[in-house]
MARLUM-596624 format. One line per field, with one value per residue (C-alpha): residue number from 1; z negated, y, x. Coordinates in steps of 0.001 Angstrom, whole numbers, m for minus. Layout:
<sites>
num <- (NUM  ...)
c3 <- (Z  ...)
c2 <- (Y  ...)
c1 <- (X  ...)
</sites>
This chain:
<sites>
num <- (1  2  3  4  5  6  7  8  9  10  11  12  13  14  15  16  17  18  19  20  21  22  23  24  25  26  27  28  29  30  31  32  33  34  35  36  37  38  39  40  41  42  43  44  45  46  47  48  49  50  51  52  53  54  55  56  57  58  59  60  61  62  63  64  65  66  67  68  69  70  71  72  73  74  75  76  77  78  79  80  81  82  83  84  85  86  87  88  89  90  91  92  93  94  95  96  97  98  99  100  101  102  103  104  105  106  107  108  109  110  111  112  113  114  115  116  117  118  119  120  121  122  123  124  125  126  127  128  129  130  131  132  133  134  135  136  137  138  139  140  141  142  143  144  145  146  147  148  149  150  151  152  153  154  155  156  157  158  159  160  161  162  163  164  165  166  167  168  169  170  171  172  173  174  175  176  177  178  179  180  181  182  183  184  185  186  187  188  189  190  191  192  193  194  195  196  197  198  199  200  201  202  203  204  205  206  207  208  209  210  211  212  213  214  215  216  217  218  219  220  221  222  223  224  225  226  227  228  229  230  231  232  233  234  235  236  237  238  239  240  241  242  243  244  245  246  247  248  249  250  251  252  253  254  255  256  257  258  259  260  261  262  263  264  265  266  267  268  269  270  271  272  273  274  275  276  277  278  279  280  281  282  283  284  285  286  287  288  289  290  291  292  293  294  295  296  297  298  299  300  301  302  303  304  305  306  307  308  309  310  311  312  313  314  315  316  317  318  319  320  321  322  323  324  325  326  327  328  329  330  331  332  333  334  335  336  337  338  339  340  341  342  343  344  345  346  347  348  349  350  351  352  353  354  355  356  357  358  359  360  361  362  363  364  365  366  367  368  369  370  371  372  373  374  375  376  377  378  379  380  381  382  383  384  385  386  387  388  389  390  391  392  393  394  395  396  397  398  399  400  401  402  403  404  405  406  407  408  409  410  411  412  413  414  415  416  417  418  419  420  421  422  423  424  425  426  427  428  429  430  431  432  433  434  435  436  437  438  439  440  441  442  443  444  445  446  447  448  449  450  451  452  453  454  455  456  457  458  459  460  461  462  463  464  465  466  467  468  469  470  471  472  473  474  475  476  477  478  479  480  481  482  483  484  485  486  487  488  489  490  491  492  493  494  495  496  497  498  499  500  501  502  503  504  505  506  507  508  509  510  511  512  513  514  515  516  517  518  519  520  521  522  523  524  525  526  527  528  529  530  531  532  533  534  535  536  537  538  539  540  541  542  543  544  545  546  547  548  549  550  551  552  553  554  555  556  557  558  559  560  561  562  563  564  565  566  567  568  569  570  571  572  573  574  575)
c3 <- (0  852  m895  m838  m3413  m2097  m4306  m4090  m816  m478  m2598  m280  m1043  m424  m289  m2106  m1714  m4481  m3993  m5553  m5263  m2993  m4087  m3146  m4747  m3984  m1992  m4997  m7502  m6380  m4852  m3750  m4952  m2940  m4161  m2782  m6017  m4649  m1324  m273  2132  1640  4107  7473  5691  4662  1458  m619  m3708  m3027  m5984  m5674  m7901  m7305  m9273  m10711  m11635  m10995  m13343  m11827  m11780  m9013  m8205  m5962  m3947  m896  235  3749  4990  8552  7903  10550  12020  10923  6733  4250  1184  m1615  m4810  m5925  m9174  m9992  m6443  m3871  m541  3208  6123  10064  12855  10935  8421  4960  2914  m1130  m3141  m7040  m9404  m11945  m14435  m12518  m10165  m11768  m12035  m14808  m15420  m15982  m15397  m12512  m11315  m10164  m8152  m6876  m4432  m2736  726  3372  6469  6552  8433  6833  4863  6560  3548  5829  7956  4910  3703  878  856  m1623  m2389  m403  1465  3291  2254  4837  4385  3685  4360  1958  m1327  m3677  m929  m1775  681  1222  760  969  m54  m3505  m4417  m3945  m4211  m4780  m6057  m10009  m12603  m13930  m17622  m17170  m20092  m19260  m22213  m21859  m23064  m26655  m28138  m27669  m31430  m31718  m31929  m34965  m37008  m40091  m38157  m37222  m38285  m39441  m39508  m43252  m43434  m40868  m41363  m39943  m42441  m42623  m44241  m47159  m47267  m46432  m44439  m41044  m38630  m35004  m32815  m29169  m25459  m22169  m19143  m16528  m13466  m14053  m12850  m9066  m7093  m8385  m10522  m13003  m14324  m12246  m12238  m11906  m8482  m10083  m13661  m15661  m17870  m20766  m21265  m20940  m23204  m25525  m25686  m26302  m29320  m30287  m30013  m32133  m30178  m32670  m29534  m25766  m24185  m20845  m18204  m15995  m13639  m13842  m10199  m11634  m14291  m12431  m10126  m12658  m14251  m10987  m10492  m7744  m8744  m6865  m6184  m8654  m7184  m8811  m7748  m7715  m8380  m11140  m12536  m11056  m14068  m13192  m9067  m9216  m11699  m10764  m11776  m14733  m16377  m16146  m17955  m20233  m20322  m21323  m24229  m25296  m25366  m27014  m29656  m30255  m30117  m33076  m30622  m30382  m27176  m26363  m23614  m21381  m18687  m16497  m13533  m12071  m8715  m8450  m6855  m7883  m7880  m8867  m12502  m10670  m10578  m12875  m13680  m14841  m12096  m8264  m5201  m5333  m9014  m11264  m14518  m15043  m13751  m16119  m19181  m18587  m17339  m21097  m22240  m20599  m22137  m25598  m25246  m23856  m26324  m29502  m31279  m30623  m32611  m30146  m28178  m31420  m29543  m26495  m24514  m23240  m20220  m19384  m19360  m18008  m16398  m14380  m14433  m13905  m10405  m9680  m7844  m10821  m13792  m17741  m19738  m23940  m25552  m27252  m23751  m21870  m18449  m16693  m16626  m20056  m21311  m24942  m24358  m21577  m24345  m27411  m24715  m23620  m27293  m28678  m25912  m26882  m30605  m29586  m28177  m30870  m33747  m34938  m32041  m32599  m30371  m28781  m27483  m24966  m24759  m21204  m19977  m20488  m23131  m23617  m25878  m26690  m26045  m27254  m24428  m21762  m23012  m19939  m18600  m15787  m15817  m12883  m14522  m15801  m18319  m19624  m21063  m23299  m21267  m22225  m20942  m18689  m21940  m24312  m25183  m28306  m29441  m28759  m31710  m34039  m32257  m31391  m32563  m31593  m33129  m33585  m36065  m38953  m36415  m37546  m39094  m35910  m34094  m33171  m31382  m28628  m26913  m24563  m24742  m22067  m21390  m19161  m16293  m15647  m15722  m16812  m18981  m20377  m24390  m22396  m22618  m22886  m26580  m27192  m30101  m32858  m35022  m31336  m29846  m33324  m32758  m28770  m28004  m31000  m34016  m32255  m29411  m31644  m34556  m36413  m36558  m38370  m40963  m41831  m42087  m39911  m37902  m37428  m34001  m32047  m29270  m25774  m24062  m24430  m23288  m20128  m19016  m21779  m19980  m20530  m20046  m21332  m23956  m26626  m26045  m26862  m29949  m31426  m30976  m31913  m35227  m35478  m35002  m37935  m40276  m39791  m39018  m36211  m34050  m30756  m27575  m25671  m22025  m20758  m20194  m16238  m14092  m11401  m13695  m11590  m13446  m16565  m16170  m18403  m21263  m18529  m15125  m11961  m12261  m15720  m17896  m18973  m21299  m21233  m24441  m25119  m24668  m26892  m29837  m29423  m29483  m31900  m34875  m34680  m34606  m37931  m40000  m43163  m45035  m41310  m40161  m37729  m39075  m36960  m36951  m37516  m40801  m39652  m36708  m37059  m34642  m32339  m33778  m35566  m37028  m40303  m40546  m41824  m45175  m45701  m45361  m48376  m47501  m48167  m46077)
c2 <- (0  3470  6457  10231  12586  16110  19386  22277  22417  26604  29313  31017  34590  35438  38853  37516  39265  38657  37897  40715  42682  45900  46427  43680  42089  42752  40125  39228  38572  35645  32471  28937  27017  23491  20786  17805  16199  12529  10911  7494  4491  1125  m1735  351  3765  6635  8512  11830  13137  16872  18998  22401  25834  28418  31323  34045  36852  39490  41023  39694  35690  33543  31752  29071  28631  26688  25436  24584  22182  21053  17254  14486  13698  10120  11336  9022  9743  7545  9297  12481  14583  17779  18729  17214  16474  15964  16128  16867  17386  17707  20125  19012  20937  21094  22359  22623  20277  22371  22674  24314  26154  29727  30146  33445  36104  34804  30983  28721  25978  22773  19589  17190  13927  10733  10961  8531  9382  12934  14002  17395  19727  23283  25539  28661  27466  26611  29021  30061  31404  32437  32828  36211  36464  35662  35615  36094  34315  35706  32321  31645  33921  32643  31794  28460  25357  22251  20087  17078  14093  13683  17897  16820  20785  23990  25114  26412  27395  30110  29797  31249  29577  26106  23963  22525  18746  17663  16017  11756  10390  6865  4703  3614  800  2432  4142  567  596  m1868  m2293  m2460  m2756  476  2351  2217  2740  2800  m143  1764  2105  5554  6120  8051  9405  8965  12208  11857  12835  11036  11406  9793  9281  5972  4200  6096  5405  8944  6635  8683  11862  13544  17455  17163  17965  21649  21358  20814  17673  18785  21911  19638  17133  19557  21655  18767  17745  21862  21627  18789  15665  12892  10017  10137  7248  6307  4617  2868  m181  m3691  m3157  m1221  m2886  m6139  m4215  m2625  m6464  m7748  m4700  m2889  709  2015  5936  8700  11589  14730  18355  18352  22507  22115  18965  18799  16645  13584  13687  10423  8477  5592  5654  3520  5233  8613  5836  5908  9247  10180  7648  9937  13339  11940  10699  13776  15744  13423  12325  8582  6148  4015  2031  1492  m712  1350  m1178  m4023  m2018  1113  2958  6358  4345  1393  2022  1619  m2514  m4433  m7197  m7008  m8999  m7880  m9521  m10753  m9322  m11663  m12966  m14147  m10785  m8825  m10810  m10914  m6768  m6480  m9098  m7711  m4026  m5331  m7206  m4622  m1479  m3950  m2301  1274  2399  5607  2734  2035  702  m1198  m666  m4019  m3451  m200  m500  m4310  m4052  m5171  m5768  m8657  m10640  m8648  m11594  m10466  m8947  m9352  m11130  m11668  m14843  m17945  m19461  m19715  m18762  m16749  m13623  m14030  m11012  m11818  m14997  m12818  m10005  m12941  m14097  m11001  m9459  m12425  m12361  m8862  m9917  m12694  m10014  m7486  m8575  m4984  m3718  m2083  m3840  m2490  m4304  m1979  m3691  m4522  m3153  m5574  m8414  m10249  m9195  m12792  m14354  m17606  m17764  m16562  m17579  m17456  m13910  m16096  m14004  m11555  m9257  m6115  m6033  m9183  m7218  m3909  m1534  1156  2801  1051  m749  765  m2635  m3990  m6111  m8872  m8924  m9402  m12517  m13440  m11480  m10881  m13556  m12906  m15353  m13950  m10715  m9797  m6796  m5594  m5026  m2271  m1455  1170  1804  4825  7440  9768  12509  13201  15481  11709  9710  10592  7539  7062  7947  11747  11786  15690  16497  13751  14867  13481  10743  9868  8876  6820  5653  4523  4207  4519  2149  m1424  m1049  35  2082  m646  m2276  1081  968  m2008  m2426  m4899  m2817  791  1829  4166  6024  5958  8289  11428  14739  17054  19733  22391  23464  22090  19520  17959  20254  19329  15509  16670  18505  15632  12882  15784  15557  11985  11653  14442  13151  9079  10292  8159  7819  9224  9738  12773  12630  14508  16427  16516  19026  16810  14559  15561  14566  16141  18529  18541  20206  22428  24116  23198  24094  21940  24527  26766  25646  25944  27704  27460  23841  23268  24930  22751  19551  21025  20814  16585  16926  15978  18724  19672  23368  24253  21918  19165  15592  13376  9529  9831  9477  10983  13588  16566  16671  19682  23560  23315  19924  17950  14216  11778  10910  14829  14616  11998  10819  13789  14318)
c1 <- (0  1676  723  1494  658  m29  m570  m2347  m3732  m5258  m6896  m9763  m10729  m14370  m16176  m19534  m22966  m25454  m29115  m31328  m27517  m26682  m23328  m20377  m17875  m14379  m12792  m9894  m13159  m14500  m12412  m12720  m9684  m9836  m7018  m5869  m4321  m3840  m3645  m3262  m3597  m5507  m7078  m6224  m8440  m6696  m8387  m8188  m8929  m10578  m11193  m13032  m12775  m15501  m13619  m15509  m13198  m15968  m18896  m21618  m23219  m22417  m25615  m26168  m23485  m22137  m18732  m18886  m15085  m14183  m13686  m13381  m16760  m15820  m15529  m17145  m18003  m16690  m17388  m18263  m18698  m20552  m21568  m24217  m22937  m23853  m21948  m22995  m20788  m17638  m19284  m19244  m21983  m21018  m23785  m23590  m25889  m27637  m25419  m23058  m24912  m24553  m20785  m20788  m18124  m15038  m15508  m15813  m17534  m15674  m16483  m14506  m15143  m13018  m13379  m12312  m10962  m11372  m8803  m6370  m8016  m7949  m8645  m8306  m11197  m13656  m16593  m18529  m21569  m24113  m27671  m28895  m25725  m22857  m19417  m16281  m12799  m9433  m7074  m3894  m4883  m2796  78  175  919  2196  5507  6706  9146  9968  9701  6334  4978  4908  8453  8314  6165  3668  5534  9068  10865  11775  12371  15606  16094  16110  19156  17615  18245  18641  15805  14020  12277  10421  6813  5177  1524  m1105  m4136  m6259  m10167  m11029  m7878  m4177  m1764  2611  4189  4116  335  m70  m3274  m2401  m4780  m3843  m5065  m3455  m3939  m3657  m1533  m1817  7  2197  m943  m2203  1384  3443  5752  5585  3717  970  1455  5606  5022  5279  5780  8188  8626  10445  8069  5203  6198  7068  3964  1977  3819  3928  62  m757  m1268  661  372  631  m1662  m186  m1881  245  m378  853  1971  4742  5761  6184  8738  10614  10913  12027  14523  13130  12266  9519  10215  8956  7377  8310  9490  13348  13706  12003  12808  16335  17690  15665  17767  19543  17647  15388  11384  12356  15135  12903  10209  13420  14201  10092  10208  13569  11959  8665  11006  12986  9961  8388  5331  4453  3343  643  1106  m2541  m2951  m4672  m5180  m4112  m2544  m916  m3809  m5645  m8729  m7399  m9577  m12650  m11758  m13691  m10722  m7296  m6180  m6715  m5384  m1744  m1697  m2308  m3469  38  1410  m573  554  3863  4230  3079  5674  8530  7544  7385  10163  12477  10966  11055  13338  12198  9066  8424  6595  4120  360  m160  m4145  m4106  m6520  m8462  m12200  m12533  m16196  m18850  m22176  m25015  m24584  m20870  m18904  m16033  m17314  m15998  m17433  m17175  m17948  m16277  m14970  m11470  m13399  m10589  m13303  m13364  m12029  m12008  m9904  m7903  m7188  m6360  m3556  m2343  m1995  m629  2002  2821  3166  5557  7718  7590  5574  5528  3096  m634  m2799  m5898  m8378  m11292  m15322  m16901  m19876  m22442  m23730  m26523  m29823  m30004  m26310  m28055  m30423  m27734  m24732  m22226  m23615  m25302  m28517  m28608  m31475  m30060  m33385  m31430  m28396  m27301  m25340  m22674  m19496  m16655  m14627  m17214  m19401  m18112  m21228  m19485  m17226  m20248  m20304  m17355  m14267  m10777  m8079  m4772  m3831  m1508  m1042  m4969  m3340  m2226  m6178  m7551  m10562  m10696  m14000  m14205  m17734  m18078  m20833  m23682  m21495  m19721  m22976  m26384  m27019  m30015  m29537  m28604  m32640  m34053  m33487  m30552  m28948  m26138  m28897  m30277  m26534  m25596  m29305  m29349  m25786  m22763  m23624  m24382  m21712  m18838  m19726  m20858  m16835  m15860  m18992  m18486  m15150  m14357  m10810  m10403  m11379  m9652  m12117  m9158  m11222  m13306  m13491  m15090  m16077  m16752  m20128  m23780  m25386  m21755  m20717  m23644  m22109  m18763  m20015  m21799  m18913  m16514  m18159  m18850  m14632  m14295  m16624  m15346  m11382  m11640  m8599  m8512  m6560  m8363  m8820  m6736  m3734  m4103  m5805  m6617  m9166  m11820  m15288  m13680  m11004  m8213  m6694  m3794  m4714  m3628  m209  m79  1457  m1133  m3427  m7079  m7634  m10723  m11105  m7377  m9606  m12410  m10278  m7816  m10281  m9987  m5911  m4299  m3420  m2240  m1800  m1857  598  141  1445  3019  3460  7123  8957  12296  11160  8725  5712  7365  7640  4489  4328  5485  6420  4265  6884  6026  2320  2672  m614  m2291  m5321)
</sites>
């Protein structure tokens, strides 16, 4: 499979007349930003991610607005997010949903799609246009373009002061953590409370970080660690791993200006050279198998397995990492498989229950974490839910019903009732199990508990306590939510608030999703040129990091979490 990762593809300038208005815009007020953050080839068809910005910079409400892009007349549409779509004569049509139709002062309304075949985006030629007028095009507004190779975009970065490289200390032995009743605690005893971030990247085909293409890793590394975030979740694919283990280093695709001091290393010793700046910055890892194939898609899989990847491959990719980060506690969890899926009648689909079916991912994850532990007993292990089980797992007790009315749905990896019935084993590693179900809001699907009126007691009610909650209540292992997080607009925002406080009020661990810009049915935490923080959504997430008289804790006994951060020996378990 080739892939090529391109950046940010135009900024369009429109002059924007107003329904109900008699006075325009200037043309710098309002723009459409369109992005191509990831590219790639599969089966003979080429595809691309397209993300869309309508900017409002002006005074006024954008309402009801219209992208109009020159695509191939042969464009399919894969997938798409926040935005209806239809296409005619190599016209695509992009027209908001309703909670992002009115774009107000000061804040923008984004969309995003998979497209195959569309031929090269020509942001110069697109068009906005609004409700009671039209709006003309300036091409090239923020003079950005296109590169290629492994610079992989736009030269430099909007913050001037590059951090330069921490001094690496040597690796360590005394942060491992366990597992007691619903909390994770030291050796010691002391209770800790993880509160991390994804980044992702190691998983679509860059070979390392997405965003590199124009920032820089050391500053980004290091802000994250400044801001709080006590553990980096990294997806990455089993693909990659299994080259790395059979010494063939796929190539990492990253600007060279910026980051010139990764020129000459191989995708694995920058894999290296990330685990030494999260240690010397005092921030943790959790390793996530993110797919089975290197492919910006490749999440959307239901299996941990896919074509010439294996079972076998994907237990021993997470053998040879434990084996070869043992002795280094910077590498503390391991996500065994992101969001195994499916649902009723889906030639592959997972499954939970007491069998060793090879779709069996409950059997699947006892293997795979026990093969970890045999590597480095010392390892968290999380185990992620499916997306279906039974009502009555008596009366269909190998998932061979095809009736959806036959089965409780949830999230991708978000179905835990299966450990009521059946739970994890580890053996005398039981200690080491964690549970990590991922919630999501109604801007990524509009599930059914996102009923008019949903509210906190209605989401423990219809969704939270019997798929997952229930494991922290009653004690059972401490569950650590992988994935969360948006857009910080309505319908999505009340979600946020209410699982916000559900995390708060239980001290549930949690890896926020994400870092990246390019997540496009949530946005992340850093804009498109993944320096500058979105502020406002850093202060809504900020209130579940761990903190003490103002300080964030880290995980580390011997390393401070960044500038603003204590140790955990110093928190003294101390909430």
């Amino acid at each position: 499979m080739k892939r090529k990762i391109s950046v940010l593809l135009a900024a369009f300038m429109v002059l924007a007349v107003f329904s109900g208005s008699s006075a325009a815009q200037k043309a710098e007020e309002v723009s459409l930003v369109l992005t191509v953050p990831n590219s790639w080839e599969t089966g003979g068809s080429k595809y691309i991610q397209l993300d869309g910005a309508v900017k409002n910079n002006g005074k006024q409400t954008v309402s009801g607005w219209t992208a109009e892009i020159q695509v191939s007349v042969n464009t399919k549409i894969e997938q798409k997010w926040n935005c209806e779509i239809s296409i005619s004569g190599g016209v695509m049509k992009v027209t908001p949903v309703e909670h992002n139709r009115n774009v107000e002062s000061g804040r923008e309304g984004t969309f995003g799609m998979i497209l195959m075949n569309a031929g090269s985006i020509d942001a110069s030629k697109a068009k906005l246009t609004f409700s009671g007028g039209a709006a003309s095009g300036v091409s090239g507004g923020n003079g950005a373009g296109n590169s290629s190779g492994n610079s992989g975009g736009t030269v430099g970065t909007s913050n001037p002061a590059i951090v330069r490289a921490k001094d690496v200390p040597p690796p360590t032995s005394n942060d491992w953590l366990y597992a007691k009743g619903n909390k994770i605690v030291t050796a010691s005893g002391q209770e800790v409370w993880i509160t991390g971030i994804n980044w992702f990247g190691y998983n679509t085909g860059t070979n390392t970080f997405d965003g590199l293409w124009t920032a820089d890793l050391n500053t980004a590394i290091a802000s994250i660690a400044d801001r709080g975030f006590n553990m980096l979740r990294i997806p990455i694919s089993t693909e990659l791993i299994k080259e790395w283990s059979n010494g063939r280093y796929p190539t990492a695709n990253f600007n060279q200006a910026t980051n010139s001091y990764l020129v000459g290393m191989n995708s694995l010793e920058i894999f290296d050279y990330v685990i030494g700046q999260c240690r010397a910055n005092g921030l943790k890892i959790m390793i996530d198998i993110h797919s089975a194939k290197s492919d910006p898609m490749g999440h959307m899989k239901n299996m941990w397995f896919d074509g010439d990847i294996t079972e076998k491959d994907f237990i021993n990719s997470l053998a040879w990492l434990a084996r070869r980060y043992r002795n280094d506690d910077t590498i503390l969890a391991y996500d065994l498989k992101n969001e195994p899926h499916g649902k009723p009648g889906d030639p592959q689909r997972a499954k939970w229950d007491n069998s060793k079916d090879p779709d069996n991912w409950k059997y699947i994850a006892e293997k795979a974490g026990l093969a970890v532990l045999n590597q480095n007993p010392n390892a968290l292990i999380l185990v992620e839910g499916i997306e279906i089980y039974p009502k009555n797992i008596k009366a269909n007790p190998n998932f061979t019903s095809k009736n959806d009315g036959d089965y409780d749905f949830n999230w991708w990896g978000g179905n835990l009732r299966g450990v009521r019935d059946n739970p994890i084993d580890l053996g005398k590693h039981q200690n080491k199990l964690v549970y990590s179900p991922h919630d999501y809001g109604p801007t990524v699907h509009r599930q059914p508990w996102f009923g008019d009126g949903y509210n906190f007691n209605s989401l423990m009610r219809d969704t939270w306590h019997d798929n997952w909650f229930f494991i922290h209540k009653e004690g059972i292992a401490p569950i650590l939510i992988g994935e969360w997080g948006g857009f910080m607009t309505e319908p999505n925002l009340t979600w946020m608030t209410h699982l916000r406080r559900l995390i708060k009020e239980n001290r549930l661990h949690h890896t926020f999703w994400c870092f990246n810009a390019n997540s496009g049915d949530t946005g992340g935490l850093v804009e498109h040129d993944f320096t500058t923080w979105d502020e406002g959504k850093y202060r809504f997430v900020r209130e579940v990091l761990w903190r003490q008289d103002g300080k964030f804790v880290g995980l580390d006994h011997d390393i401070p979490l960044g500038r603003n951060g204590v140790t955990v020996a110093e928190a003294g378990g101390n909430r």
